[in-house]
C-alpha positions, 0 to 999 in steps of 0.5 A: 505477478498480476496487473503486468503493463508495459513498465512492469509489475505493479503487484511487484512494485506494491511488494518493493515499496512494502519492503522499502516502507518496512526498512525505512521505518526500522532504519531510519534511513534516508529515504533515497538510501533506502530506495536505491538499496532495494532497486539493487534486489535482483528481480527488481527489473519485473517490477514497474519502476515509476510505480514503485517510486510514486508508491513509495515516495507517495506514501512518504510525502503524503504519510501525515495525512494518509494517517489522519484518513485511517486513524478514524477506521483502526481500532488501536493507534497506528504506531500499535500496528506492526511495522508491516499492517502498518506499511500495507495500510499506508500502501492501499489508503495512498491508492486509494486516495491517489490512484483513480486509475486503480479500482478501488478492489484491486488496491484493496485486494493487492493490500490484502494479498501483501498481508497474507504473504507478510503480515500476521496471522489474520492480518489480512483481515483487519487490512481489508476491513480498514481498507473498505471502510476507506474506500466507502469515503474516497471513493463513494461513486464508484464504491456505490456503483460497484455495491449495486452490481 
């Protein structure tokens, strides 16, 4: 668990809205439902809380054109991904559109890490090329600060 702060971790808190992604996408549960049941996990209490929820809510709300900034970088549709690349993308492309706060790399690096614990076999790599080439768009400043380190 990395990038403890006072709330909680958020590395935690991307894990628990992945898993409340995943369940909503497969359900079709109502979102709030889906929320509160994985609240009920037992180690939820070391997650950042308020993160998860504007991870997860975000995602929701902003889902339509969270999907129009990566449609541009996938190599297939992304109702062609599995539900979990599919989370994760959504995850990262929220942070780095709506984060500042968060690095560039570490959204990056956090969707990286969520594709190795739960993705497919070399997901994570698809994950952190389609991620990086959205980072070079919303974040060009400090993409381009960072590149000439």
């Amino acid at each position: 668990m990395k990038q403890t702060t006072k709330g909680g971790s958020r590395s935690l808190s991307r894990e628990y809205a992945l898993r409340a992604l995943y369940a909503q996408h497969m359900t079709g549960q109502d979102s709030v439902d889906v929320a509160a049941h994985v609240r009920e996990d037992k180690d939820f209490k070391k997650a950042n809380e308020a993160y998860y929820e504007t991870l997860f809510h975000g995602v929701l709300k902003e889902q339509a054109d969270l999907e129009l900034k990566l449609a541009p970088h996938l190599d297939r549709g992304l109702e062609e991904l599995s539900p979990i690349e599919r989370g994760i993308l959504l995850l990262g492309a929220h942070e780095l559109v709506n984060c500042p706060d968060v690095p560039y790399r570490v959204a990056i690096n956090e969707a990286v890490e969520l594709a190795k614990k739960y993705g497919g076999t070399d997901g994570h790599k698809y994950v952190n090329g389609v991620l990086d080439k959205l980072a070079k768009l919303m974040r060009p400043e400090e993409f381009k600060q960072n590149t000439q380190k």
